[in-house]
PDB file with SEQRES, HELIX, SHEET and CRYST1 records, atoms N, CA, C and O in Angstrom:
SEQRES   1 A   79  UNK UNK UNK UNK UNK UNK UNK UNK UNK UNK UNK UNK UNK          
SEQRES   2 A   79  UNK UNK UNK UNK UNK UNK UNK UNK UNK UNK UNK UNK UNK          
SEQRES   3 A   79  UNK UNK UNK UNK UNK UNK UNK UNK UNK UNK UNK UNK UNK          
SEQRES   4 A   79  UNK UNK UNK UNK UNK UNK UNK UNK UNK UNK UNK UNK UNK          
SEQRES   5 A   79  UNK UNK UNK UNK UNK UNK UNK UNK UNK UNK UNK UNK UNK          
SEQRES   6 A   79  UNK UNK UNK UNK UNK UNK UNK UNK UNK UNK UNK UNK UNK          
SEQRES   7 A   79  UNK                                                          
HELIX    1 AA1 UNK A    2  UNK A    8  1                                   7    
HELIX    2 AA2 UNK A   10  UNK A   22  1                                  13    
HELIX    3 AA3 UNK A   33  UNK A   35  5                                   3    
HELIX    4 AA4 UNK A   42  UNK A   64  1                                  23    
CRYST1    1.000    1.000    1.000  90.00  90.00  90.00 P 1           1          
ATOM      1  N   UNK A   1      98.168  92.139  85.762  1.00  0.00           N  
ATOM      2  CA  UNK A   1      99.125  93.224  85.626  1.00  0.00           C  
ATOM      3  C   UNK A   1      98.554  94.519  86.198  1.00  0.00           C  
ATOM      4  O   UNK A   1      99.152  95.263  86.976  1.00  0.00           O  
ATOM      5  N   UNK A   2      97.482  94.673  85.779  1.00  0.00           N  
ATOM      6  CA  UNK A   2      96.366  95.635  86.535  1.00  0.00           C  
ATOM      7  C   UNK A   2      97.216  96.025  87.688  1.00  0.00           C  
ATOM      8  O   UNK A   2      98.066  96.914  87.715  1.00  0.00           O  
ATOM      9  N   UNK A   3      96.725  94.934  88.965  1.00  0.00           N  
ATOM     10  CA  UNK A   3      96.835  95.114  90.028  1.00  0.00           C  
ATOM     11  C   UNK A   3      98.170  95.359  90.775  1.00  0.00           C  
ATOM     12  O   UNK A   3      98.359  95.783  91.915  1.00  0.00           O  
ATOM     13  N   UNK A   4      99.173  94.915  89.669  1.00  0.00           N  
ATOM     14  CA  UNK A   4     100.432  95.344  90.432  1.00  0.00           C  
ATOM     15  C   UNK A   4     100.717  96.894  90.145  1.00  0.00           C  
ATOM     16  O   UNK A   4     101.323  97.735  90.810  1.00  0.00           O  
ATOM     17  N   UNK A   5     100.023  96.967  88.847  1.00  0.00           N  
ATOM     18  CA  UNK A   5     100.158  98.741  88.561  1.00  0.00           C  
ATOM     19  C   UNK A   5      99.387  99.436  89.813  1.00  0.00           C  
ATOM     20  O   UNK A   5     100.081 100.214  90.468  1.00  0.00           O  
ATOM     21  N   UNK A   6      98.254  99.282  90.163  1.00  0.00           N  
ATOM     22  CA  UNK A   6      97.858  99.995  90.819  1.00  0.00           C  
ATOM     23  C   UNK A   6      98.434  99.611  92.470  1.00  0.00           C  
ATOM     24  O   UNK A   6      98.143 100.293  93.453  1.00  0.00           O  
ATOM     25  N   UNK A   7      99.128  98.620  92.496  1.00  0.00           N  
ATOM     26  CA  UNK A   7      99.460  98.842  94.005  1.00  0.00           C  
ATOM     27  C   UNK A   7     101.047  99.481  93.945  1.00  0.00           C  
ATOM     28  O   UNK A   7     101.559  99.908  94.980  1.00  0.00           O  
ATOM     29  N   UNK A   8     101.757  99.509  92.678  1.00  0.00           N  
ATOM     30  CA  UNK A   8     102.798 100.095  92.170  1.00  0.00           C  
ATOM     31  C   UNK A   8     103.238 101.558  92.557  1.00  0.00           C  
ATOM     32  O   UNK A   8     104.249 102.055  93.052  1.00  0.00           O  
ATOM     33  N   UNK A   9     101.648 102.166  91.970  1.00  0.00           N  
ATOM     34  CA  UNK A   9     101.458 103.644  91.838  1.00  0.00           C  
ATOM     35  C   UNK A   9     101.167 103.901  93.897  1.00  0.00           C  
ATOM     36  O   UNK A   9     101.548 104.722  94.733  1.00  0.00           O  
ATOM     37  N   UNK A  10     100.509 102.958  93.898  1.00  0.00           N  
ATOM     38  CA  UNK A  10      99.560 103.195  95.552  1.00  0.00           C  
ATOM     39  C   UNK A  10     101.116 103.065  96.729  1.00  0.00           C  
ATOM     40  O   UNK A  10     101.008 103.687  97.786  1.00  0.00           O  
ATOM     41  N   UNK A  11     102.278 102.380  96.520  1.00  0.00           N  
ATOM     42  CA  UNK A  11     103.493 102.461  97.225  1.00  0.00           C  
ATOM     43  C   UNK A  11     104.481 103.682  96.833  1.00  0.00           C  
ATOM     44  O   UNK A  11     105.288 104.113  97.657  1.00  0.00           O  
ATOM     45  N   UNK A  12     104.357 104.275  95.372  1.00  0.00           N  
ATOM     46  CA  UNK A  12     105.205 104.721  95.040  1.00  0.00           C  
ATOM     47  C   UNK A  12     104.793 106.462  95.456  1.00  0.00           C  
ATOM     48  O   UNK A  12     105.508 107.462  95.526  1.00  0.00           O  
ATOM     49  N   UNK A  13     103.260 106.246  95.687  1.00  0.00           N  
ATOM     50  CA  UNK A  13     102.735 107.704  96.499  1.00  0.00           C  
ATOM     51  C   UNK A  13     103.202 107.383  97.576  1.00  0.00           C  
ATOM     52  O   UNK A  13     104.124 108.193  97.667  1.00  0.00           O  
ATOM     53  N   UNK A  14     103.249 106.552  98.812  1.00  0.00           N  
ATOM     54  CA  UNK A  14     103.270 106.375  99.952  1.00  0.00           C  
ATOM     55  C   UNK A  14     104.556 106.777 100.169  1.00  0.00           C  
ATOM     56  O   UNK A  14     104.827 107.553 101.086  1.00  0.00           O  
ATOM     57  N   UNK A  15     105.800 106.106  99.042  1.00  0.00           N  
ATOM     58  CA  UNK A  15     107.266 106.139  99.236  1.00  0.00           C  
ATOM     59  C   UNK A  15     106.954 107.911  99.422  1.00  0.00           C  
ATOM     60  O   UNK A  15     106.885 108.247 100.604  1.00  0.00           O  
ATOM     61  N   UNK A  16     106.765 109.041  98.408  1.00  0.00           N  
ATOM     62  CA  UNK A  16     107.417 110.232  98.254  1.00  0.00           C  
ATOM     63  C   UNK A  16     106.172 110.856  99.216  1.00  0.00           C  
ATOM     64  O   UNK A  16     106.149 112.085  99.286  1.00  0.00           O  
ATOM     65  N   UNK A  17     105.118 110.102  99.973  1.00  0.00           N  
ATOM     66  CA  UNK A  17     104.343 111.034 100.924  1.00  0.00           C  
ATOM     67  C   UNK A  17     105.836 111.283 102.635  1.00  0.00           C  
ATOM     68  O   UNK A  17     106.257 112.275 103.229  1.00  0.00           O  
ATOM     69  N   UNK A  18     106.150 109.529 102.775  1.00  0.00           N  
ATOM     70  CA  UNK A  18     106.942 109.394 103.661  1.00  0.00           C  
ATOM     71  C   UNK A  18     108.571 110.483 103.511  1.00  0.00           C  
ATOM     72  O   UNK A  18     109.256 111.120 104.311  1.00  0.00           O  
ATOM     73  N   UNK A  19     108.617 110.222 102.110  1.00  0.00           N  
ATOM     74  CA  UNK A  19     109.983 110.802 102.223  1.00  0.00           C  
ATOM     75  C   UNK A  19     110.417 112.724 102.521  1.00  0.00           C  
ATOM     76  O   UNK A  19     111.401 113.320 102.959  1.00  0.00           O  
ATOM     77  N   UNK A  20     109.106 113.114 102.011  1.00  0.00           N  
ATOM     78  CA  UNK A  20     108.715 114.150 102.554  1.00  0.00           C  
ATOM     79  C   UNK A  20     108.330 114.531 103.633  1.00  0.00           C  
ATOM     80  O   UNK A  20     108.115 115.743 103.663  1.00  0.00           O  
ATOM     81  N   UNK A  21     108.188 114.113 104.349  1.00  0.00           N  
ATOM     82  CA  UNK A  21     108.004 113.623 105.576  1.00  0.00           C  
ATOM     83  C   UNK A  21     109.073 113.984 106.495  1.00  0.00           C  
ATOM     84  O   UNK A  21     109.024 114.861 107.357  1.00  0.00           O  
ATOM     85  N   UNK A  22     110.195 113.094 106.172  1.00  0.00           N  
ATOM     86  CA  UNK A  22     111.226 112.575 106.338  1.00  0.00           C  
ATOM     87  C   UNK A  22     112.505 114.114 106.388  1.00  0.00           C  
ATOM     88  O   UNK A  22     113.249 114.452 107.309  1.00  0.00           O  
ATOM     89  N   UNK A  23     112.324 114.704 105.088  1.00  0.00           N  
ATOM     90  CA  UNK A  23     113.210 115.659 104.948  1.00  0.00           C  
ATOM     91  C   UNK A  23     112.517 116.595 105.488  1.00  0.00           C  
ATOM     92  O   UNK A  23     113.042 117.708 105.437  1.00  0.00           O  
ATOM     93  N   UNK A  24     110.961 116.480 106.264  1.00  0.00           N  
ATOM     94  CA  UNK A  24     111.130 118.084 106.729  1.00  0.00           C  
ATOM     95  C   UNK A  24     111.527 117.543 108.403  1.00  0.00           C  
ATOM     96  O   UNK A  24     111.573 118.406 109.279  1.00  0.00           O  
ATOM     97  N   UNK A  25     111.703 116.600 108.630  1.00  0.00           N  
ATOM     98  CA  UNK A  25     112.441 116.559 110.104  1.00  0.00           C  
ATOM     99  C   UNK A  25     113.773 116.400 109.665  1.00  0.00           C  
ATOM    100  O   UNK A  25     114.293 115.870 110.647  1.00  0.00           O  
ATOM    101  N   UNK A  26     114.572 116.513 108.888  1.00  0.00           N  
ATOM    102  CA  UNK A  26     115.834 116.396 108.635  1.00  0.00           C  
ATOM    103  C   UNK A  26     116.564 115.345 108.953  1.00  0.00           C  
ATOM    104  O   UNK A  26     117.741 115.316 109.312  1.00  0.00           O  
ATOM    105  N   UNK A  27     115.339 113.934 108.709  1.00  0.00           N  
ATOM    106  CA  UNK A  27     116.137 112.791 108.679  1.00  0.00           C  
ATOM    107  C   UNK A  27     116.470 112.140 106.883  1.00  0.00           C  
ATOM    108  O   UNK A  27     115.706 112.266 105.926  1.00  0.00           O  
ATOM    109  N   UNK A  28     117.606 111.572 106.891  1.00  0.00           N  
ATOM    110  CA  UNK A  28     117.731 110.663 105.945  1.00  0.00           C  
ATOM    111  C   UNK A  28     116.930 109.436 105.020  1.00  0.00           C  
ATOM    112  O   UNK A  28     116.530 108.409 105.568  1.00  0.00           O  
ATOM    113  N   UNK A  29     116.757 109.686 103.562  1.00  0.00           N  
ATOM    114  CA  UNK A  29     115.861 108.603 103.244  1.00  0.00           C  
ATOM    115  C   UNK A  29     116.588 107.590 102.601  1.00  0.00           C  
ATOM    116  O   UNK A  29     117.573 107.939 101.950  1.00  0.00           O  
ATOM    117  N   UNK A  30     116.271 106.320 102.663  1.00  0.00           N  
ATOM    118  CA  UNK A  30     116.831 105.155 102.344  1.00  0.00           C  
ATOM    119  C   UNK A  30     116.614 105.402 100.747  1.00  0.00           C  
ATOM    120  O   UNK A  30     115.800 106.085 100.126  1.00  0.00           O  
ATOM    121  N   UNK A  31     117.979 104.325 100.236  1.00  0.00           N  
ATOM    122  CA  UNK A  31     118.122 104.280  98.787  1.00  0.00           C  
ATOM    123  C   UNK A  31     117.029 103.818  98.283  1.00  0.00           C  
ATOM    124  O   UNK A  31     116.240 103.086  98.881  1.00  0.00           O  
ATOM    125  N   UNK A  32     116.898 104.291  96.946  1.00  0.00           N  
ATOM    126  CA  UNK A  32     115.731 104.101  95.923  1.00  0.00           C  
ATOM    127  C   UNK A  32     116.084 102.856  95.051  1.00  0.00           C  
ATOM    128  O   UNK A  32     116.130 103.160  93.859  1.00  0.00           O  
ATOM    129  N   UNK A  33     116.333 101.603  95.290  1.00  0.00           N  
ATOM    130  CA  UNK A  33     116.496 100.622  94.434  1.00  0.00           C  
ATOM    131  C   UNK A  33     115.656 100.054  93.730  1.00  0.00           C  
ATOM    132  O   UNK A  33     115.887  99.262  92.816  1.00  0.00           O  
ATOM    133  N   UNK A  34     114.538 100.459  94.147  1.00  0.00           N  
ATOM    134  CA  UNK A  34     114.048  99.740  92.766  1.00  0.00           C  
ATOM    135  C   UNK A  34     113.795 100.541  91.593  1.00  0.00           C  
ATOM    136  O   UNK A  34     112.958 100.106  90.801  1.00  0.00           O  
ATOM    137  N   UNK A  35     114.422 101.731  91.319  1.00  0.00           N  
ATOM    138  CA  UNK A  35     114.451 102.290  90.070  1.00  0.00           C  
ATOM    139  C   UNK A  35     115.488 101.801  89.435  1.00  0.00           C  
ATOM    140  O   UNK A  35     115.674 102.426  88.391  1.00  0.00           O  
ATOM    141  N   UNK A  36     116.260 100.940  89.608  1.00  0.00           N  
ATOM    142  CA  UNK A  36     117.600 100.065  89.294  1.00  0.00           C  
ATOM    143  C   UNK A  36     116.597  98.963  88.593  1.00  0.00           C  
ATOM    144  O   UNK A  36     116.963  98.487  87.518  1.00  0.00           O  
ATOM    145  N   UNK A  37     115.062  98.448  89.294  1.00  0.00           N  
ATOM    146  CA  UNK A  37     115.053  97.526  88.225  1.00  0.00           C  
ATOM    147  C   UNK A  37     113.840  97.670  86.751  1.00  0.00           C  
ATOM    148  O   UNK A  37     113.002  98.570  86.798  1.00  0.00           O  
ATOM    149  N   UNK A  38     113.862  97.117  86.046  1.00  0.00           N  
ATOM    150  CA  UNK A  38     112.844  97.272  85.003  1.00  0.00           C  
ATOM    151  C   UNK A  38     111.275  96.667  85.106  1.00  0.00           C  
ATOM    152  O   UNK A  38     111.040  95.468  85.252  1.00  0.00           O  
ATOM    153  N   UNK A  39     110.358  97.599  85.016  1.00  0.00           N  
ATOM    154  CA  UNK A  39     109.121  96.668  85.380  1.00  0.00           C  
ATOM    155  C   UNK A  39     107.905  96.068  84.299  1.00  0.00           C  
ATOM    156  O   UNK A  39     106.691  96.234  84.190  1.00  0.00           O  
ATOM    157  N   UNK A  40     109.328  94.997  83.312  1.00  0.00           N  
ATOM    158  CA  UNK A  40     108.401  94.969  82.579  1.00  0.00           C  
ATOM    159  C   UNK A  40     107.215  93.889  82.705  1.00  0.00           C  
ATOM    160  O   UNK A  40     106.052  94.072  82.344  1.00  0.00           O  
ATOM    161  N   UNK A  41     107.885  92.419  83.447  1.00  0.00           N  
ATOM    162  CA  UNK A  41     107.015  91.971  83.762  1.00  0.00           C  
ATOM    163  C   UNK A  41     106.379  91.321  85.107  1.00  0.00           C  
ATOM    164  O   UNK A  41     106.940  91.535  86.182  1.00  0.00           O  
ATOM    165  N   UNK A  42     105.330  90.610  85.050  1.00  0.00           N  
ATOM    166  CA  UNK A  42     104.681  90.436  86.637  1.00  0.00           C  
ATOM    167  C   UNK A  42     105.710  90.046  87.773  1.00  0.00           C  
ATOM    168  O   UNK A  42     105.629  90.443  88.935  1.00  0.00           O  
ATOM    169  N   UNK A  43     106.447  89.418  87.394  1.00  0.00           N  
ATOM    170  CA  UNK A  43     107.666  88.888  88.393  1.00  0.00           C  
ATOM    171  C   UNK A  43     108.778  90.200  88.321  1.00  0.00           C  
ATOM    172  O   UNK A  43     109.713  89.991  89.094  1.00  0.00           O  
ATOM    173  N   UNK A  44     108.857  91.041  87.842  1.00  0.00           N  
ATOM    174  CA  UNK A  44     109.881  91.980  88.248  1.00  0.00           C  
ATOM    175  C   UNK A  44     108.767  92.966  88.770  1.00  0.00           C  
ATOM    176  O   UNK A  44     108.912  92.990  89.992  1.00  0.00           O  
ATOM    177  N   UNK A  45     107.821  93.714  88.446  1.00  0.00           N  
ATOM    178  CA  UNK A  45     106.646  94.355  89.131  1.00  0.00           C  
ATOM    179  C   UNK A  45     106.800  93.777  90.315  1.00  0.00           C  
ATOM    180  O   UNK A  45     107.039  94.582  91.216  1.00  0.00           O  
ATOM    181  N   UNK A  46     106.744  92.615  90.640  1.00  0.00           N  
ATOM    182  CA  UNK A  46     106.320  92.029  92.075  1.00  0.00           C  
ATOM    183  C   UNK A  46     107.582  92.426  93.026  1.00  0.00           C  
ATOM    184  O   UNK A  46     107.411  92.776  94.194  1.00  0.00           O  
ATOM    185  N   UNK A  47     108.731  92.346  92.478  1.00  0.00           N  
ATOM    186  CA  UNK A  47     110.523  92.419  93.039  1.00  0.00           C  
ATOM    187  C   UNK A  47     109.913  94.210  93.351  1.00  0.00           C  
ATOM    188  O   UNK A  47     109.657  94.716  94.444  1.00  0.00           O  
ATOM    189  N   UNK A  48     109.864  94.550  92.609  1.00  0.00           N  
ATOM    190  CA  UNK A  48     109.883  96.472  92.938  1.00  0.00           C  
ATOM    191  C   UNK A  48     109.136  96.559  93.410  1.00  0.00           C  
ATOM    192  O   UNK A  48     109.177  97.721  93.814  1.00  0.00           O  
ATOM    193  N   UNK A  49     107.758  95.854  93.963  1.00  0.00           N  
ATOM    194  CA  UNK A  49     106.540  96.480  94.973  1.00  0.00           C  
ATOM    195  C   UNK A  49     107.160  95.987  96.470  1.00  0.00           C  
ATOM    196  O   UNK A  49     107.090  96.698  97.472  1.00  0.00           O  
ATOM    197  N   UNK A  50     107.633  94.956  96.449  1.00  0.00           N  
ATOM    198  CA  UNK A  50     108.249  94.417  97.628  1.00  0.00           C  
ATOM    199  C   UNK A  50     109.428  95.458  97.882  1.00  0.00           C  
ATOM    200  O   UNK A  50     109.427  96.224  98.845  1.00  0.00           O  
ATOM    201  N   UNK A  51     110.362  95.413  96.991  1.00  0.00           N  
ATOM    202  CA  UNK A  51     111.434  96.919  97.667  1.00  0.00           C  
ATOM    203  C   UNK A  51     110.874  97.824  98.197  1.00  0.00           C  
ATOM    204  O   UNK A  51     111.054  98.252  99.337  1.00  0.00           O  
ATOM    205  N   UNK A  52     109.998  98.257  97.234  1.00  0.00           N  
ATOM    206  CA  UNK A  52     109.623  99.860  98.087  1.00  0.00           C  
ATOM    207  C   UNK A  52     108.536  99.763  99.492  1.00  0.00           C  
ATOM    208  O   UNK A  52     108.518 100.584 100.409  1.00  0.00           O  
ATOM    209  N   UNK A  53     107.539  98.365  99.362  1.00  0.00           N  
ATOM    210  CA  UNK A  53     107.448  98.491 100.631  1.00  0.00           C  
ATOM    211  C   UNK A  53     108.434  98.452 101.596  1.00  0.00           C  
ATOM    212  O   UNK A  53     108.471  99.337 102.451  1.00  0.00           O  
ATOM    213  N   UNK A  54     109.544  97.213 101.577  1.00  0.00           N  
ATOM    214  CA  UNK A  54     110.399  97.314 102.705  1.00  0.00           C  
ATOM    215  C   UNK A  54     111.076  98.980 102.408  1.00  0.00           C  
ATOM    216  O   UNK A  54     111.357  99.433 103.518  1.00  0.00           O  
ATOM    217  N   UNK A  55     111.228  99.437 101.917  1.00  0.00           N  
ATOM    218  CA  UNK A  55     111.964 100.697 102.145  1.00  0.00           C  
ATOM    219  C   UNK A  55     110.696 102.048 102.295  1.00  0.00           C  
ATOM    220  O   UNK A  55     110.979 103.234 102.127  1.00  0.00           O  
ATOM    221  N   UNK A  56     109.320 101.542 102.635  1.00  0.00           N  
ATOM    222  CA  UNK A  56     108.166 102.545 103.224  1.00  0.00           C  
ATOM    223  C   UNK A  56     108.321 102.264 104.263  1.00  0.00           C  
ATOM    224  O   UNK A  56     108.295 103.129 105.138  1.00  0.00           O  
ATOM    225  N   UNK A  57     108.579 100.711 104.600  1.00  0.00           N  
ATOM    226  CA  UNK A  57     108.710 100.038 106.565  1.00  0.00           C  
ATOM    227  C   UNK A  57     109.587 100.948 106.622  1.00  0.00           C  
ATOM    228  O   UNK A  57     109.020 101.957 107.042  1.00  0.00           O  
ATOM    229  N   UNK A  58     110.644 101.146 106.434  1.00  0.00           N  
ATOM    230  CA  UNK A  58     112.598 101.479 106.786  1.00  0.00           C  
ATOM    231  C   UNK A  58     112.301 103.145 106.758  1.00  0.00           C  
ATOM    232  O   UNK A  58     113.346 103.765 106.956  1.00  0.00           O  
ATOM    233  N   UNK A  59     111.132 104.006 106.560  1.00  0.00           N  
ATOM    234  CA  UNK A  59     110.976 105.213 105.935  1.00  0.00           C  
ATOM    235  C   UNK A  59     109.777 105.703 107.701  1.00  0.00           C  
ATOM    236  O   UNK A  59     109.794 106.568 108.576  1.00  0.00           O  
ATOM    237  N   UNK A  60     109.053 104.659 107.385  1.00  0.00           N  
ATOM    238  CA  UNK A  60     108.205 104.670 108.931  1.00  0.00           C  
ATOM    239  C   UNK A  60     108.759 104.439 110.196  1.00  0.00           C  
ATOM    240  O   UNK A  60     108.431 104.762 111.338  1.00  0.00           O  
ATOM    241  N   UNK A  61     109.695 103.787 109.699  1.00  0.00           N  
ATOM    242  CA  UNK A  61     110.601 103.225 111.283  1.00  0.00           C  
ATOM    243  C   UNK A  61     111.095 104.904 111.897  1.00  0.00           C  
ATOM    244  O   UNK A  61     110.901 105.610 112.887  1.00  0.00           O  
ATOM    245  N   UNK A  62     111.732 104.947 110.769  1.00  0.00           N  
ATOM    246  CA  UNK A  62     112.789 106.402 111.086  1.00  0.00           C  
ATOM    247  C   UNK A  62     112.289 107.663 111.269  1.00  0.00           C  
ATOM    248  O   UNK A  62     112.931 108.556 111.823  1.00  0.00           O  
ATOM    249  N   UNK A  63     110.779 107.836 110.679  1.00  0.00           N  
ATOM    250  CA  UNK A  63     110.092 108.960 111.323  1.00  0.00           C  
ATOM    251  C   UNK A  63     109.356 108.299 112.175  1.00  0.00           C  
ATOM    252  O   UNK A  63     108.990 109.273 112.832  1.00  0.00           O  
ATOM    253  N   UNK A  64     108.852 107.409 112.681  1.00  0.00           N  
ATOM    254  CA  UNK A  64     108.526 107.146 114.627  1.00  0.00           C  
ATOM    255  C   UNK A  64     109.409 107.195 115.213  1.00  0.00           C  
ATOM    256  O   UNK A  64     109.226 107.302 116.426  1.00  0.00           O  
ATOM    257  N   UNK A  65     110.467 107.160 114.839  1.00  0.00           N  
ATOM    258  CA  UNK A  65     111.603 107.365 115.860  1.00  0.00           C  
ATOM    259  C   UNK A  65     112.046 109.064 115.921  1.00  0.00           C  
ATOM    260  O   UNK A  65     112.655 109.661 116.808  1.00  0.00           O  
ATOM    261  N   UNK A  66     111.674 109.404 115.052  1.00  0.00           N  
ATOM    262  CA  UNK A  66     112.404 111.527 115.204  1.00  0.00           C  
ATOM    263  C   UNK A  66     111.294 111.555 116.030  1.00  0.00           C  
ATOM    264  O   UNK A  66     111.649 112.132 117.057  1.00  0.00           O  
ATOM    265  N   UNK A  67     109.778 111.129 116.133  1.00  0.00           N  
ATOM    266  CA  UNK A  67     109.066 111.731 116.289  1.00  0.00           C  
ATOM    267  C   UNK A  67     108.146 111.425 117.016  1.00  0.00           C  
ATOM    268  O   UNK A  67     106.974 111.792 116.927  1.00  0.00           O  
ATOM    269  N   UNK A  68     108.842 110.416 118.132  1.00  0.00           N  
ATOM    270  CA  UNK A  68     107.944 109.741 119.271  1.00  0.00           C  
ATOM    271  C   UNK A  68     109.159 110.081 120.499  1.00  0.00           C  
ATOM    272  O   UNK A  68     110.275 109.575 120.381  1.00  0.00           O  
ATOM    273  N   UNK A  69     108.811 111.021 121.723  1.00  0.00           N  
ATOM    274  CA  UNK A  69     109.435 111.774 122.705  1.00  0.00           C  
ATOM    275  C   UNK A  69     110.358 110.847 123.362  1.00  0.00           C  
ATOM    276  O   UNK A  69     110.154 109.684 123.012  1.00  0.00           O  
ATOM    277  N   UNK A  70     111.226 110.983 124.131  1.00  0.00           N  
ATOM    278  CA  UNK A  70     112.586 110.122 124.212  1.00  0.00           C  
ATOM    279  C   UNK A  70     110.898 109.703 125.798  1.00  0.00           C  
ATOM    280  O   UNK A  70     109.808 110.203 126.075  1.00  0.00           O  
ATOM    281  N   UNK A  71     111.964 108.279 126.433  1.00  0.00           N  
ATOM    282  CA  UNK A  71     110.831 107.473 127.759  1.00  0.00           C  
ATOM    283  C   UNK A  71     112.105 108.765 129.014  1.00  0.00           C  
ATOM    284  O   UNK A  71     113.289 109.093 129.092  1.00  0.00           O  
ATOM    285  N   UNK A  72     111.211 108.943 129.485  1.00  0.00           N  
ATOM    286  CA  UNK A  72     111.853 109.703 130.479  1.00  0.00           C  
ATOM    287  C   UNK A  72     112.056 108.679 131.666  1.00  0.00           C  
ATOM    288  O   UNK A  72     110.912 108.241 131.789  1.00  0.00           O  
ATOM    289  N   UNK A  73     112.696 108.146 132.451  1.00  0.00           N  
ATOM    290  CA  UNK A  73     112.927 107.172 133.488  1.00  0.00           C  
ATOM    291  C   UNK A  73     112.164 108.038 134.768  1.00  0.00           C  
ATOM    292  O   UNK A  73     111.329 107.586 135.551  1.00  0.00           O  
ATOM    293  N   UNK A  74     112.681 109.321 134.722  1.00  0.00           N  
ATOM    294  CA  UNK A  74     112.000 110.174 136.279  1.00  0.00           C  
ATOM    295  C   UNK A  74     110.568 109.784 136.146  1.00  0.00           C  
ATOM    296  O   UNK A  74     109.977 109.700 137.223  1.00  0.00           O  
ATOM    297  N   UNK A  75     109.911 109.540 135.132  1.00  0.00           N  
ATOM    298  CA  UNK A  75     108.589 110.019 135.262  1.00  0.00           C  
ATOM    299  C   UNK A  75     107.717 108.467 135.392  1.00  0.00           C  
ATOM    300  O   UNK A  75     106.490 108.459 135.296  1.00  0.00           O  
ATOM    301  N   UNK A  76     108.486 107.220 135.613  1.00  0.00           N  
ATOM    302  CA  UNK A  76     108.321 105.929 135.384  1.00  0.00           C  
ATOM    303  C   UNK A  76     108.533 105.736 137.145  1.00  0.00           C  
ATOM    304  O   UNK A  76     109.567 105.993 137.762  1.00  0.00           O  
ATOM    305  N   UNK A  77     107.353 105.258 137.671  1.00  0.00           N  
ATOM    306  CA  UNK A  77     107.343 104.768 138.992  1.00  0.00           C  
ATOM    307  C   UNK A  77     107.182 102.885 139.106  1.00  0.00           C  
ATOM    308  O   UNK A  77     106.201 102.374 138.568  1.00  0.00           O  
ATOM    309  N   UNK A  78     107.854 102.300 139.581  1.00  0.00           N  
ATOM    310  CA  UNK A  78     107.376 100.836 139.787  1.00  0.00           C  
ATOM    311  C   UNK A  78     106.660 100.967 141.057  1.00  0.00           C  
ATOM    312  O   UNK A  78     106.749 101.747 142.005  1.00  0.00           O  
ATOM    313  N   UNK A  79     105.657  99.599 140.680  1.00  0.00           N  
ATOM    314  CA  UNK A  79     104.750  99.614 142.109  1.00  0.00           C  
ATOM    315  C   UNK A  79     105.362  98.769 142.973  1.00  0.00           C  
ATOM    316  O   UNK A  79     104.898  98.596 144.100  1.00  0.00           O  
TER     317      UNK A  79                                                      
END                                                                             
């Protein structure tokens, strides 16, 4: 149980480092579902560490994308 707490706490910093993140480029953050579920035991702990990673992926996607420069075609030569 330990270990899901501490990787619990270790996603749930990552979620509100990203989402901050997020709102100071004035993009949108994905829904918070797993506060919908209860964590009382190892198999629901495990359901809510898996949400919030996929929704840290879905949180990273969307700030590399505000924040990686559009491909300019002019500046792309084929040999």
């Amino acid at each position: 149980m330990n270990q899901y707490r501490r990787e619990w706490e270790y996603r749930m910093e990552e979620s509100a480092r990203l989402g901050q993140s997020l709102r100071q480029q004035g993009q949108r953050k994905p829904k918070q579902r797993s506060s919908e579920i209860t964590r009382g035991s190892n198999e629901s702990l495990e359901l809510v560490i898996n949400i919030i990673r996929n929704k840290n992926n879905q949180m990273q996607i969307r700030l590399n994308r505000c924040l990686t420069p559009p491909f300019n075609i002019s500046t792309w030569r084929s040999s």
